[in-house]
Biopython code that builds the backbone (N, CA, C, O; Angstrom):
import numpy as np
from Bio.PDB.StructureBuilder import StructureBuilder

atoms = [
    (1, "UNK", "N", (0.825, -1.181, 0.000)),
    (1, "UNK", "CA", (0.000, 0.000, 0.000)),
    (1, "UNK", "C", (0.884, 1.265, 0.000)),
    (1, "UNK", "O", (0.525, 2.207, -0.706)),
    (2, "UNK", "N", (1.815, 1.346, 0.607)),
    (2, "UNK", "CA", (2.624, 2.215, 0.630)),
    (2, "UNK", "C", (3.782, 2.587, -0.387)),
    (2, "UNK", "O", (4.547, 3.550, -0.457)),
    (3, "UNK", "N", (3.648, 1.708, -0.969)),
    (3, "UNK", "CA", (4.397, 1.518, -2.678)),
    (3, "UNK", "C", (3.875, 2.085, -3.616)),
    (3, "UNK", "O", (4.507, 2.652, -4.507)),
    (4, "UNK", "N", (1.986, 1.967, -3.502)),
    (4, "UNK", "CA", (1.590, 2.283, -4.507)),
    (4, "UNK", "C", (0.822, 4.004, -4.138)),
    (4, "UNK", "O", (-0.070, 4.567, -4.772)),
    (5, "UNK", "N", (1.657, 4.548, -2.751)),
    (5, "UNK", "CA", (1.249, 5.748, -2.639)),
    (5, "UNK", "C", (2.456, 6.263, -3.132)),
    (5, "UNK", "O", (2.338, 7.224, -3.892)),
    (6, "UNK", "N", (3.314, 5.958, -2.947)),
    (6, "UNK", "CA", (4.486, 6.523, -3.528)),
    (6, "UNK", "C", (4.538, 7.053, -4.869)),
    (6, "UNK", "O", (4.799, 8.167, -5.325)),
    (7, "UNK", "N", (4.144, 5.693, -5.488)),
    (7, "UNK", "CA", (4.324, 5.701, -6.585)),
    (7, "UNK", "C", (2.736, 6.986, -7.428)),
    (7, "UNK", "O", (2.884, 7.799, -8.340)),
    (8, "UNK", "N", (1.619, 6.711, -6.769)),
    (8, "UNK", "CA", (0.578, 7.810, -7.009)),
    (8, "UNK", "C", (1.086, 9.336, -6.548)),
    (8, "UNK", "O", (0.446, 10.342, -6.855)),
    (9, "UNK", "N", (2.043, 9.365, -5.943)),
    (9, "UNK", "CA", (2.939, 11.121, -5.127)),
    (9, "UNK", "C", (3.615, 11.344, -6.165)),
    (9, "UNK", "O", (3.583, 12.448, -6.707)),
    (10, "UNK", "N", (4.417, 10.238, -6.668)),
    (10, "UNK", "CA", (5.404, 11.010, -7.809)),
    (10, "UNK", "C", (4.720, 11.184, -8.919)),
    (10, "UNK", "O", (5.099, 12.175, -9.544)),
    (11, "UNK", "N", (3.459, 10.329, -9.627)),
    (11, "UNK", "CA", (3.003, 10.663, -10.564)),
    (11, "UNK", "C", (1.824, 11.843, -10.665)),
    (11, "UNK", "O", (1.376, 12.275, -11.727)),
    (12, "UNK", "N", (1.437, 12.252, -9.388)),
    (12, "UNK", "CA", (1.426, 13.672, -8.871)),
    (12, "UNK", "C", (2.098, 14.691, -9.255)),
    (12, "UNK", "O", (1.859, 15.468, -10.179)),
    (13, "UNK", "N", (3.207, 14.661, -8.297)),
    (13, "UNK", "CA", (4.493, 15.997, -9.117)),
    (13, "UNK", "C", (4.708, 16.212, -10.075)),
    (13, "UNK", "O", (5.033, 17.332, -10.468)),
    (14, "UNK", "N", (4.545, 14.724, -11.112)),
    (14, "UNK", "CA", (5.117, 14.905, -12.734)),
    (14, "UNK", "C", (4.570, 15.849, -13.410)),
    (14, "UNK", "O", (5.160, 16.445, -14.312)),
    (15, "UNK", "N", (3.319, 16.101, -13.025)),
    (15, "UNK", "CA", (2.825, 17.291, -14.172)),
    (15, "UNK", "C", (3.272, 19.028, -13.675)),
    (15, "UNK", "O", (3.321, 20.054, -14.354)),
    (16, "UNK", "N", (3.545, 18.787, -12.230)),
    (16, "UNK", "CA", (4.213, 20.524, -11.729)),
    (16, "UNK", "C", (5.746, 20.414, -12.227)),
    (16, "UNK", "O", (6.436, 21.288, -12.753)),
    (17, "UNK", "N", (6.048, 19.174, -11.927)),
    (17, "UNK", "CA", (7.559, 19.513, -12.808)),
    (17, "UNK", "C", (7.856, 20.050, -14.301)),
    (17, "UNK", "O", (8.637, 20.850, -14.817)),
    (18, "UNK", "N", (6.743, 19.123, -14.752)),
    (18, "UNK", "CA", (7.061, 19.451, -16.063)),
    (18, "UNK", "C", (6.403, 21.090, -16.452)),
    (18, "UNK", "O", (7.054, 21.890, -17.124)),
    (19, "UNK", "N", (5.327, 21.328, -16.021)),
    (19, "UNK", "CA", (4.577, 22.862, -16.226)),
    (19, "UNK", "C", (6.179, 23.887, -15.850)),
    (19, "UNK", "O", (6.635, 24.560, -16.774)),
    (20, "UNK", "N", (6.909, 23.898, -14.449)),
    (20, "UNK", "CA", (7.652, 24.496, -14.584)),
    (20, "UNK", "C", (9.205, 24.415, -15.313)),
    (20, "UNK", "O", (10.052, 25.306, -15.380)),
    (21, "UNK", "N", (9.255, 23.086, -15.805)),
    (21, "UNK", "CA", (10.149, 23.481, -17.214)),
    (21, "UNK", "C", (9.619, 24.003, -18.599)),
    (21, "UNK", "O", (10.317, 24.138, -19.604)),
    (22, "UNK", "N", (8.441, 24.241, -18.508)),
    (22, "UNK", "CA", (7.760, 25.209, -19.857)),
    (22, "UNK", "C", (7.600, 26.727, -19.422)),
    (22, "UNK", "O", (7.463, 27.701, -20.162)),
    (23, "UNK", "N", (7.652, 26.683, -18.007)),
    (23, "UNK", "CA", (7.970, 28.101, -17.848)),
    (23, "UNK", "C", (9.096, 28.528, -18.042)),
    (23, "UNK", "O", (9.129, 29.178, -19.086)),
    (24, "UNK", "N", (10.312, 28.462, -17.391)),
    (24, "UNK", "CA", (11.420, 28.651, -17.734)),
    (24, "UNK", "C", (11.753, 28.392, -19.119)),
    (24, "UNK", "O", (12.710, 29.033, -19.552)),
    (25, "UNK", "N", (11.158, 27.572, -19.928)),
    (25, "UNK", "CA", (11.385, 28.044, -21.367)),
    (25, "UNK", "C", (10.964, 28.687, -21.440)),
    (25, "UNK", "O", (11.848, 29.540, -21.521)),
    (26, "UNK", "N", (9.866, 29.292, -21.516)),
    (26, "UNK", "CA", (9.062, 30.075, -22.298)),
    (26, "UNK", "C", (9.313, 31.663, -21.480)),
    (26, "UNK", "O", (8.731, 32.693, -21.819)),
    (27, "UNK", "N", (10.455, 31.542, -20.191)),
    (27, "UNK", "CA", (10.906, 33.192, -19.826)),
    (27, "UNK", "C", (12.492, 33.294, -20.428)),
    (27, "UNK", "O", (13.133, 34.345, -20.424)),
    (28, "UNK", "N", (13.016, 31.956, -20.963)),
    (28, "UNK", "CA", (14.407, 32.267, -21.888)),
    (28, "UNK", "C", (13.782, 32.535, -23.143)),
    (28, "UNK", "O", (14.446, 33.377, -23.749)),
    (29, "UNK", "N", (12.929, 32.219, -23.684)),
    (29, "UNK", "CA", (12.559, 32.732, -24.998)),
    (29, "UNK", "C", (12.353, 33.732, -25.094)),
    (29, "UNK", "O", (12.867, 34.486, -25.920)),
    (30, "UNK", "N", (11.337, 34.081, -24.065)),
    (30, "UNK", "CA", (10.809, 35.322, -24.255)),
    (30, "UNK", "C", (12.618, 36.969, -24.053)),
    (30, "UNK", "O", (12.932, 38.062, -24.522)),
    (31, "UNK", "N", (13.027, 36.144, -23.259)),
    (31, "UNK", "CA", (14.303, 37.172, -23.308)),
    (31, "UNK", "C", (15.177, 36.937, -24.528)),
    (31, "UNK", "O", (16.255, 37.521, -24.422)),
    (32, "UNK", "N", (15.038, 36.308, -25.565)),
    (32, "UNK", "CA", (15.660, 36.213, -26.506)),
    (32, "UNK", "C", (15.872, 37.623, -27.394)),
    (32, "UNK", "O", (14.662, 37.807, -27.524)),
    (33, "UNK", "N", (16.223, 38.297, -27.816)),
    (33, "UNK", "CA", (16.299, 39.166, -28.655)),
    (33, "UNK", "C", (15.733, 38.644, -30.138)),
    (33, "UNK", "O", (15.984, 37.530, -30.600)),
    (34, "UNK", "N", (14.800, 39.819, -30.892)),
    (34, "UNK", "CA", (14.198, 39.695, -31.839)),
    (34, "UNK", "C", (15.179, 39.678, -33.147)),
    (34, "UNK", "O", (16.064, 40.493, -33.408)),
    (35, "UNK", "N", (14.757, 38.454, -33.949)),
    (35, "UNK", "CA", (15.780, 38.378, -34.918)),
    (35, "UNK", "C", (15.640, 39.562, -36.318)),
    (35, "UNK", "O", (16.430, 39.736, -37.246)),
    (36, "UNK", "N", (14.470, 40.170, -36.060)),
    (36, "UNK", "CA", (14.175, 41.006, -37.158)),
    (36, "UNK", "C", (13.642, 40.539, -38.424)),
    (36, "UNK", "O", (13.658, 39.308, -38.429)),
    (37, "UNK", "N", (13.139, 41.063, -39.583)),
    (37, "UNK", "CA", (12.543, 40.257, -40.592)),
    (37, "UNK", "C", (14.176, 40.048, -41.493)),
    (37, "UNK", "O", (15.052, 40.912, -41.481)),
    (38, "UNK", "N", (14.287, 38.692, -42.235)),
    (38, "UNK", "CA", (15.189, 38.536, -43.066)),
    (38, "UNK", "C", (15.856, 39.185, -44.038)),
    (38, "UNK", "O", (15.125, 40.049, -44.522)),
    (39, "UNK", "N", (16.659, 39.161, -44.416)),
    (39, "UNK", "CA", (16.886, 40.020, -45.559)),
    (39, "UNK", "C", (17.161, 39.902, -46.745)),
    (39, "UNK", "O", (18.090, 39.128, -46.975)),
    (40, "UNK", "N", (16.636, 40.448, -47.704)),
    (40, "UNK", "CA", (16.229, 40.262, -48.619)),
    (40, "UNK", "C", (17.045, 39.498, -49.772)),
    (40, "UNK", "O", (18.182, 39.957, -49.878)),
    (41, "UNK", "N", (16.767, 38.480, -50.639)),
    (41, "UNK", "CA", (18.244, 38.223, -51.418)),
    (41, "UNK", "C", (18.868, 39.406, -52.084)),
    (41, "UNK", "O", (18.324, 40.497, -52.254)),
    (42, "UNK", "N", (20.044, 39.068, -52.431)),
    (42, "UNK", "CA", (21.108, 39.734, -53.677)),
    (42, "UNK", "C", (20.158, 39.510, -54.643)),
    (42, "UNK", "O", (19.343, 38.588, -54.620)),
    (43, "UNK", "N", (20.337, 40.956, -56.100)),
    (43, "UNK", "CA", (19.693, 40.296, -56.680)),
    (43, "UNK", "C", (21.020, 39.937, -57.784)),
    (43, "UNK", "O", (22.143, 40.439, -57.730)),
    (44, "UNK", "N", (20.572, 39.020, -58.684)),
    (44, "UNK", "CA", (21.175, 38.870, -59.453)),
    (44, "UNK", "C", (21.693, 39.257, -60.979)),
    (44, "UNK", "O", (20.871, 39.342, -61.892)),
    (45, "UNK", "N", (22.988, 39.468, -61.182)),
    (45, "UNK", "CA", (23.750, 39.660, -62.132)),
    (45, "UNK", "C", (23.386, 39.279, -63.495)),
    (45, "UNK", "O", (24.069, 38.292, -63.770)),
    (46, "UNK", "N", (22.703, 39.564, -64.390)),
    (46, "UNK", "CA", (22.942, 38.786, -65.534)),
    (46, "UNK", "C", (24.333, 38.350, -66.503)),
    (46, "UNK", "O", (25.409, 38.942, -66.591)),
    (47, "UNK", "N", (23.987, 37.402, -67.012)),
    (47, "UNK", "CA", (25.452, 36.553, -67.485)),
    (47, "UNK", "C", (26.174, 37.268, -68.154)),
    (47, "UNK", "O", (27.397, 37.368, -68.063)),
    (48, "UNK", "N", (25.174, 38.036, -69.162)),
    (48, "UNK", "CA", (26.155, 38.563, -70.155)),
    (48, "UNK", "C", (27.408, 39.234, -69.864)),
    (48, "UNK", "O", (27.342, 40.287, -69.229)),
    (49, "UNK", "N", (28.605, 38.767, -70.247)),
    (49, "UNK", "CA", (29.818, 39.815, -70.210)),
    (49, "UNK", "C", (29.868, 41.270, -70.184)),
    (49, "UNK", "O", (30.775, 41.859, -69.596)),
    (50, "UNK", "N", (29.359, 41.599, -70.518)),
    (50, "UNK", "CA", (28.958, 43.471, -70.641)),
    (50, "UNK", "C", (28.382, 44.246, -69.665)),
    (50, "UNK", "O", (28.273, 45.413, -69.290)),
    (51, "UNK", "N", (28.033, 43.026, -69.386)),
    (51, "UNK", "CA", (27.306, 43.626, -67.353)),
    (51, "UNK", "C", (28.293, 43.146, -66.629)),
    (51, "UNK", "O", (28.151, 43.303, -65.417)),
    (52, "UNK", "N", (29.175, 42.652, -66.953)),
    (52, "UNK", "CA", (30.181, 42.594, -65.675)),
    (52, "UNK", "C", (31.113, 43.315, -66.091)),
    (52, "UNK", "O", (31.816, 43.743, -65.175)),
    (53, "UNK", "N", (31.400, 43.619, -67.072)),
    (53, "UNK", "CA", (32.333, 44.958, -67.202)),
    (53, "UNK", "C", (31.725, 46.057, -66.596)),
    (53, "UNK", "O", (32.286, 46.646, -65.672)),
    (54, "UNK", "N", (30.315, 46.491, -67.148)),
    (54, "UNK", "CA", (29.811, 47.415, -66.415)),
    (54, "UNK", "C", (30.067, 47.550, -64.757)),
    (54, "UNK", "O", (30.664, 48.548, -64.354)),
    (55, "UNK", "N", (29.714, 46.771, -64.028)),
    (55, "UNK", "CA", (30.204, 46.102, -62.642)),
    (55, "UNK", "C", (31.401, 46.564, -62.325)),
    (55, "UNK", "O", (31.369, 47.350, -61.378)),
    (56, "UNK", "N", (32.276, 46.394, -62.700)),
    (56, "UNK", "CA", (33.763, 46.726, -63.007)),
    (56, "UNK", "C", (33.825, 48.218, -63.164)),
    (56, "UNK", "O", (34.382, 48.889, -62.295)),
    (57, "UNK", "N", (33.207, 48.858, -64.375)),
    (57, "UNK", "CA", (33.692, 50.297, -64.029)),
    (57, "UNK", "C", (32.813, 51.092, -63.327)),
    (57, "UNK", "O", (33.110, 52.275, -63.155)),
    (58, "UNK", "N", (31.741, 50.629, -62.876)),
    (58, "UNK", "CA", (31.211, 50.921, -61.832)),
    (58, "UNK", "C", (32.048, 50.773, -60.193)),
    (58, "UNK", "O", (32.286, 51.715, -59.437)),
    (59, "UNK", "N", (32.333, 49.512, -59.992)),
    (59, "UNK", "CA", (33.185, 49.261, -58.915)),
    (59, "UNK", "C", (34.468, 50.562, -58.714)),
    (59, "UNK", "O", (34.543, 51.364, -57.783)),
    (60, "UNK", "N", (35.443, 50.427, -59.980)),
    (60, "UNK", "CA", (36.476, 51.695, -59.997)),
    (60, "UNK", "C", (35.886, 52.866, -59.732)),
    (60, "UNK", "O", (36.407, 53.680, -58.969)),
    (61, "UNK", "N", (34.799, 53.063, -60.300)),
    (61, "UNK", "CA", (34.508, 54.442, -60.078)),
    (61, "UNK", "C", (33.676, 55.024, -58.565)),
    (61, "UNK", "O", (32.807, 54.465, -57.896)),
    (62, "UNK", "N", (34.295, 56.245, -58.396)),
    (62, "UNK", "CA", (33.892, 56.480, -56.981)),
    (62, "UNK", "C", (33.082, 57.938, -57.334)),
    (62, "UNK", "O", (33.433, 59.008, -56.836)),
    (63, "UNK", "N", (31.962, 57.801, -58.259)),
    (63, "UNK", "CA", (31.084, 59.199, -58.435)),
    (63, "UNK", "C", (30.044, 58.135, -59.053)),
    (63, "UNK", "O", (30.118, 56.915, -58.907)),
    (64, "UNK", "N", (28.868, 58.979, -59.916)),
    (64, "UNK", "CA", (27.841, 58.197, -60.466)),
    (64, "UNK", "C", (28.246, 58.975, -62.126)),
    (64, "UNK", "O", (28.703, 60.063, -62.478)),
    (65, "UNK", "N", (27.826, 57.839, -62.758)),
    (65, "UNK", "CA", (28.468, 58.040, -64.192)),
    (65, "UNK", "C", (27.115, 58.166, -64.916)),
    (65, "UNK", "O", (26.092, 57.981, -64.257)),
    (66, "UNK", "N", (27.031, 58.487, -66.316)),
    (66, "UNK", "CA", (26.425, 58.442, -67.203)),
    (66, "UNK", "C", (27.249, 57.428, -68.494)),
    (66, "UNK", "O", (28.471, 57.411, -68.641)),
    (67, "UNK", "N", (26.192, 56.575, -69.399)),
    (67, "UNK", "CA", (26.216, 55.646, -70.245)),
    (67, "UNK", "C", (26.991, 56.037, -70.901)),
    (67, "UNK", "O", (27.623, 55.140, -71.459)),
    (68, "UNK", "N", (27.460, 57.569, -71.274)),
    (68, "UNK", "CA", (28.825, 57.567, -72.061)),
    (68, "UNK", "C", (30.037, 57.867, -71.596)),
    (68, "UNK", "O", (31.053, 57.947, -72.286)),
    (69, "UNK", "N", (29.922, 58.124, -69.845)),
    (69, "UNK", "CA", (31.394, 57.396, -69.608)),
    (69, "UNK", "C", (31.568, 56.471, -69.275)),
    (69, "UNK", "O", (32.741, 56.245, -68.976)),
    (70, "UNK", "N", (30.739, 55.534, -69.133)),
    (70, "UNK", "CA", (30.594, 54.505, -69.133)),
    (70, "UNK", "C", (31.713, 53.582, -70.194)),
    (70, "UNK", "O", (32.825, 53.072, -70.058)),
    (71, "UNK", "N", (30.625, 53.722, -71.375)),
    (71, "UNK", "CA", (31.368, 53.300, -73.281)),
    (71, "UNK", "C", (32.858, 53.977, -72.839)),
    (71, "UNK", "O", (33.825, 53.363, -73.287)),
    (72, "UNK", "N", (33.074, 54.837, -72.243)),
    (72, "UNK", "CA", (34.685, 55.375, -72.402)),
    (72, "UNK", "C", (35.447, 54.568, -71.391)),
    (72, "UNK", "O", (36.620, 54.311, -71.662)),
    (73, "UNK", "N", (34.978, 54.167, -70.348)),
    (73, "UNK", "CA", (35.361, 53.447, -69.441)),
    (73, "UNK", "C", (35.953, 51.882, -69.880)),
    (73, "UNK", "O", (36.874, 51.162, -69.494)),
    (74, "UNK", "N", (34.795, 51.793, -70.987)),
    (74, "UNK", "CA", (35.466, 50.310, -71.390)),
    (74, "UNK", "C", (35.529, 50.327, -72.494)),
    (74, "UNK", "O", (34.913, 49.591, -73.264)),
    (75, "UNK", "N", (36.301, 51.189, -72.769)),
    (75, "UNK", "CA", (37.187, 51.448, -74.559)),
    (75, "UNK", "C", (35.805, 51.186, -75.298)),
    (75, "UNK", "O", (35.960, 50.152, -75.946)),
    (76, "UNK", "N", (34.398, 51.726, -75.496)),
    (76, "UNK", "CA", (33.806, 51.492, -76.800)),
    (76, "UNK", "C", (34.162, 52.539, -77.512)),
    (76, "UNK", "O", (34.894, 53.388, -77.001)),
    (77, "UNK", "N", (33.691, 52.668, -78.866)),
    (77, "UNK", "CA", (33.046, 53.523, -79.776)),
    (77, "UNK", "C", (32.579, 54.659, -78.790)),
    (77, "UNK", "O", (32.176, 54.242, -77.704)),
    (78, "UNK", "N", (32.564, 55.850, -78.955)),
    (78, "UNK", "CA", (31.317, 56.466, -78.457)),
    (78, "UNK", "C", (30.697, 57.035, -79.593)),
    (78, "UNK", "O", (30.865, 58.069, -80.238)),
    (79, "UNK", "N", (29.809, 55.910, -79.664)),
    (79, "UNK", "CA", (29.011, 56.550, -80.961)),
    (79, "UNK", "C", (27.434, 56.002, -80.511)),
    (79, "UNK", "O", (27.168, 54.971, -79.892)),
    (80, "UNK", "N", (26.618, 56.898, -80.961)),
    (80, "UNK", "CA", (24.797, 56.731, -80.189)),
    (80, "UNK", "C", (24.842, 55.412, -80.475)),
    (80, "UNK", "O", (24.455, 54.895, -79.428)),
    (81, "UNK", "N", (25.154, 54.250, -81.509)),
    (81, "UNK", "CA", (24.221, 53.062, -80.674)),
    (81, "UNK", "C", (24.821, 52.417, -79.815)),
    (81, "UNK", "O", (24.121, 51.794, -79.017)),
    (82, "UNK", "N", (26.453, 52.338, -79.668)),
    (82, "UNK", "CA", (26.997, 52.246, -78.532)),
    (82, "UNK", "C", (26.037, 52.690, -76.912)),
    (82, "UNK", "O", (25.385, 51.933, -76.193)),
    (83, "UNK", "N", (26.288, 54.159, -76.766)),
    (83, "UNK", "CA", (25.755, 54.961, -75.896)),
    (83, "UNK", "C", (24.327, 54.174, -75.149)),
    (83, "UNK", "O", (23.991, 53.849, -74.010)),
    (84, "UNK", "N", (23.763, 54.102, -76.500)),
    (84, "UNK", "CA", (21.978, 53.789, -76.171)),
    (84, "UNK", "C", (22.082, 52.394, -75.497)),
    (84, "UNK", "O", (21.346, 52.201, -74.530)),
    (85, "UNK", "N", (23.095, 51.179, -75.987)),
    (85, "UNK", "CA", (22.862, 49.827, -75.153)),
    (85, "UNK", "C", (23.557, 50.169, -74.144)),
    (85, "UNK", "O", (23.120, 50.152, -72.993)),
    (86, "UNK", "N", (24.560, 50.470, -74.426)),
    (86, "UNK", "CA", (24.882, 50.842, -72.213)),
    (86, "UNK", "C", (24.195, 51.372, -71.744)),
    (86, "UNK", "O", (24.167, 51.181, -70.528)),
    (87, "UNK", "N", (23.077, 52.481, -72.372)),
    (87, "UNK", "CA", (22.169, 52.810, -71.084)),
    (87, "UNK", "C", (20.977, 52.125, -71.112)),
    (87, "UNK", "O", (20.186, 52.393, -70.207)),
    (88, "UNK", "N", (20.559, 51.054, -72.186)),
    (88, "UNK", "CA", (19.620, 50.524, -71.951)),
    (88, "UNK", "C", (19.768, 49.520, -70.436)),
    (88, "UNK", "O", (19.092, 49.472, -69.409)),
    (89, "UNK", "N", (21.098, 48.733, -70.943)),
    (89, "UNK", "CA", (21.512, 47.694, -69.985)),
    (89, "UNK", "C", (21.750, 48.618, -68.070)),
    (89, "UNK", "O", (21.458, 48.092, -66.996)),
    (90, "UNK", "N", (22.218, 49.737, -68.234)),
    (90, "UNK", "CA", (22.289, 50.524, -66.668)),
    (90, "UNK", "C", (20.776, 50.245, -66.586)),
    (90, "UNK", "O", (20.579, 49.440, -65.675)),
    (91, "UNK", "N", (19.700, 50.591, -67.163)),
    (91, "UNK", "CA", (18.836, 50.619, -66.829)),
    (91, "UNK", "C", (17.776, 49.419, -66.003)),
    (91, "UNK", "O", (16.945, 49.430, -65.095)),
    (92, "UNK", "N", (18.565, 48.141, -67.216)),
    (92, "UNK", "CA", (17.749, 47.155, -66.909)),
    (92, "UNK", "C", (18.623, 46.770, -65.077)),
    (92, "UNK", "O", (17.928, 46.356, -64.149)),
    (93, "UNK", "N", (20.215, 47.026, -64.908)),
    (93, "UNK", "CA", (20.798, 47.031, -63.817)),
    (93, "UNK", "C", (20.211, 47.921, -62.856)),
    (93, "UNK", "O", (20.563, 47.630, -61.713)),
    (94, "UNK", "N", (19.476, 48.857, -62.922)),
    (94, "UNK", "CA", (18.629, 49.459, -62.094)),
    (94, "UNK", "C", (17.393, 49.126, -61.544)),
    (94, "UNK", "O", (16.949, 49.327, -60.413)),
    (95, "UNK", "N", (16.968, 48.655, -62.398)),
    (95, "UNK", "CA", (15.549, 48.093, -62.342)),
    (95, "UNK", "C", (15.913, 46.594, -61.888)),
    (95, "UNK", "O", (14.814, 46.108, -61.620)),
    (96, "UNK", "N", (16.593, 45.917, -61.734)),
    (96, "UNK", "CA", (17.125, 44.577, -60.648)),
    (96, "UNK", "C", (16.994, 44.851, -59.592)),
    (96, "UNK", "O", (16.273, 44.219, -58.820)),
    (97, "UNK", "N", (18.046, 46.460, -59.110)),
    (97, "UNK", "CA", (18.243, 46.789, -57.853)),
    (97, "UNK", "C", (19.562, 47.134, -57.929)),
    (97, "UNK", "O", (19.901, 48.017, -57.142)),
    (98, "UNK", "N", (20.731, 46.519, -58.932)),
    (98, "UNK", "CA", (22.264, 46.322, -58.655)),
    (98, "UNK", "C", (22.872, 47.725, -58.956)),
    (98, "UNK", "O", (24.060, 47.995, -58.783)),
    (99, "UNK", "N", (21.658, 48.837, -59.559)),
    (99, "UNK", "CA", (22.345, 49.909, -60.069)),
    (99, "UNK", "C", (21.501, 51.199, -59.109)),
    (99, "UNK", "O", (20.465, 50.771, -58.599)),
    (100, "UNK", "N", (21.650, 51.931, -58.959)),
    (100, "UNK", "CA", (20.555, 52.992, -58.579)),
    (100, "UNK", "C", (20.584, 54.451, -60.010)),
    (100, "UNK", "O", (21.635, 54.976, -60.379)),
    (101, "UNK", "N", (19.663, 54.696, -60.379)),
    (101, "UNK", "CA", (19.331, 56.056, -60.990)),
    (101, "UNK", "C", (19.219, 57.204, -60.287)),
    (101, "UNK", "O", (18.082, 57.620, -60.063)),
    (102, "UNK", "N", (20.451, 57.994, -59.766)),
    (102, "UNK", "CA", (20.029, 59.240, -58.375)),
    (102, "UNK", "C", (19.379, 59.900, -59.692)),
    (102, "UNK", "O", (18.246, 60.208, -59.321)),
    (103, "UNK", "N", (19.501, 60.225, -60.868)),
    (103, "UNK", "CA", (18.489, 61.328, -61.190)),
    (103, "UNK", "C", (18.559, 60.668, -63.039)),
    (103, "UNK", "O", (19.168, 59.733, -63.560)),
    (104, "UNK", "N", (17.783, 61.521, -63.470)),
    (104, "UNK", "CA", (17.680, 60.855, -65.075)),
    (104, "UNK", "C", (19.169, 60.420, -65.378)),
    (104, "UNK", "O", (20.081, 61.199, -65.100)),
    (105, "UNK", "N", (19.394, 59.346, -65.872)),
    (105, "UNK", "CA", (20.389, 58.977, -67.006)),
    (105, "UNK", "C", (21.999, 58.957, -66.055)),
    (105, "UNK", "O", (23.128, 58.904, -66.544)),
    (106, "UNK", "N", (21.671, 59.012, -64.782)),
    (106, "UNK", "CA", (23.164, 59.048, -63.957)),
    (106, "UNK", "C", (22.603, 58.163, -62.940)),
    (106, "UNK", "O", (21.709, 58.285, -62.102)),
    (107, "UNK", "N", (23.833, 56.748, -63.455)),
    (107, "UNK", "CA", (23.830, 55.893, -62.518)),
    (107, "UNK", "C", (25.066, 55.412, -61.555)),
    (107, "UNK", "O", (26.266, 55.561, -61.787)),
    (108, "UNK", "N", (24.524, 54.863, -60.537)),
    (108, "UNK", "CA", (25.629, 54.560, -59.416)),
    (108, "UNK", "C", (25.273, 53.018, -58.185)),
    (108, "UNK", "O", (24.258, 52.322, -58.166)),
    (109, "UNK", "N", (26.012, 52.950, -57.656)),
    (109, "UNK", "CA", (26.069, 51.636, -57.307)),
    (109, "UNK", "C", (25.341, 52.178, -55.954)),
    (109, "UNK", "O", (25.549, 53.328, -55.568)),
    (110, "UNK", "N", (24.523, 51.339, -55.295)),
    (110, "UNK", "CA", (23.522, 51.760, -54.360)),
    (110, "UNK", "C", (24.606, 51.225, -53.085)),
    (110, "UNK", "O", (25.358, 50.258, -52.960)),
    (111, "UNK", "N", (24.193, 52.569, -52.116)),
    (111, "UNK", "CA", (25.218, 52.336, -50.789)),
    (111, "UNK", "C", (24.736, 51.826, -49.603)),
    (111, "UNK", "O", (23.864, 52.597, -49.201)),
    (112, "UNK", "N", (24.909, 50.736, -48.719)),
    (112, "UNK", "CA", (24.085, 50.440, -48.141)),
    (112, "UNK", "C", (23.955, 51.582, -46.560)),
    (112, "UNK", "O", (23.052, 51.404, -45.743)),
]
sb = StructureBuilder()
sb.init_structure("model")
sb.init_model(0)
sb.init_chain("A")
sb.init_seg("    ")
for serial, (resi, resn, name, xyz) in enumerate(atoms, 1):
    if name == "N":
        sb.init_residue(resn, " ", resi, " ")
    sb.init_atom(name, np.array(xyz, "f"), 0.0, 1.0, " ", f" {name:<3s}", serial, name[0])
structure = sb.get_structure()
């Protein structure tokens, strides 16, 4: 008889024991510091070679350029249809995210 009070005492406690190891979790969690929302991917580069040159004289350069110093930057022609695909392509690099437009037609690498 006394075996099986024992044994009815401890299976008693089991449920206050266990309630207060969900408290103490649940007051280390709660002191956890907030991880904040994620952040956002990189976006990505397209393959073509010409955007990574661009990349490149973007990187060297420490001002925001326009599409025809750009073409001068990497030895083109500067001649308008030159001009017009480098700024088509800054553009489409803007519109990714990888480029910023501070104002018409002058682009620069976005600072975090």
């Amino acid at each position: 008889m006394r075996k099986q009070v024992a044994q009815l005492t401890a299976q008693l406690h089991e449920p206050d024991r266990a309630a207060e190891e969900v408290r103490i979790t649940r007051t280390t969690l709660l002191g956890l510091p907030d991880p904040g929302p994620p952040a956002p991917p990189a976006p990505k580069l397209p393959d073509h070679p010409a955007y990574q040159q661009i990349m490149a004289v973007f990187t060297a350069a420490d001002h925001p350029l326009r599409a025809r110093q750009v073409c001068e930057a990497m030895d083109l022609a500067v001649a308008p249809n030159n001009i017009n695909n480098v700024r088509l392509k800054l553009k489409r690099l803007a519109g990714r995210g990888i480029l910023t437009e501070t104002e018409p037609g002058l682009f620069t690498q976005p600072r975090p």
